[in-house]
N, C-alpha and C positions, 0 to 999 in steps of 0.2 A: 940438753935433756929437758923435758920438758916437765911442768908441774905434778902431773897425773903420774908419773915414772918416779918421778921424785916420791911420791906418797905410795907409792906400789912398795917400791925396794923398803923405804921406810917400815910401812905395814908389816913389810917379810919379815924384818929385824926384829923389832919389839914386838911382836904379835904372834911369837912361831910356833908357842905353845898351843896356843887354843886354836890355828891352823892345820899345826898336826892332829889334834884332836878330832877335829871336827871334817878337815877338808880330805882325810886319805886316809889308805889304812895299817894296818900296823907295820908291812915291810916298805911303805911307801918312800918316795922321795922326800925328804924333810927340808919341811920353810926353816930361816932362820940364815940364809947367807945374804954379806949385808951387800952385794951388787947385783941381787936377779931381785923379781919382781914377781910377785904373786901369782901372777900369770904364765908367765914363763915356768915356774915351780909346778903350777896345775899343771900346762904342758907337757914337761915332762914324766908326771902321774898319770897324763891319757897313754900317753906313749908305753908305759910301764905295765896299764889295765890296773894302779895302782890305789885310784882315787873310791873314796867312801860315795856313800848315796847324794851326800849332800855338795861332796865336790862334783859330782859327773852333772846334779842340776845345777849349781852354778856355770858347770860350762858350758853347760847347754843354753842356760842364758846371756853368756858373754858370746859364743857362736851366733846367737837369733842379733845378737847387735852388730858381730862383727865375723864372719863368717871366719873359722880356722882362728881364732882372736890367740888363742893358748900355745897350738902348735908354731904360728906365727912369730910370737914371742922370744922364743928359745931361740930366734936364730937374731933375736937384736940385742942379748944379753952376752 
């Protein structure tokens, strides 16, 4: 596993509150499992049509760097 994955799951764990807050909306998928990765969580909130305004432009800038970056995810988690 690599560094970046390390600080993603990380991230998910201690950070889930203001995730949820901020990145989806209130029936969404919730951060806070400590083996997925932020990513993978956004993922499956596109999948859902789940995510708030400000997750679907996060994804939209994780997508412009890495085309499907979020739906991609879920299947390495």
């Amino acid at each position: 596993m690599n560094e970046g994955t390390k600080a993603s799951k990380f991230l998910n764990l201690t950070q889930s509150d203001i995730l949820n807050k901020i990145l989806i909306t209130e029936n969404g998928i919730q951060f806070g499992g400590n083996s997925e990765t932020v990513s993978s969580v956004i993922g499956k909130n596109v999948l859902n049509k789940t995510l708030s305004p400000v997750g679907t432009l996060l994804n939209i800038i994780l997508d412009f760097f890495d085309p499907n970056h979020s739906i991609n995810s879920i299947k390495k988690n």
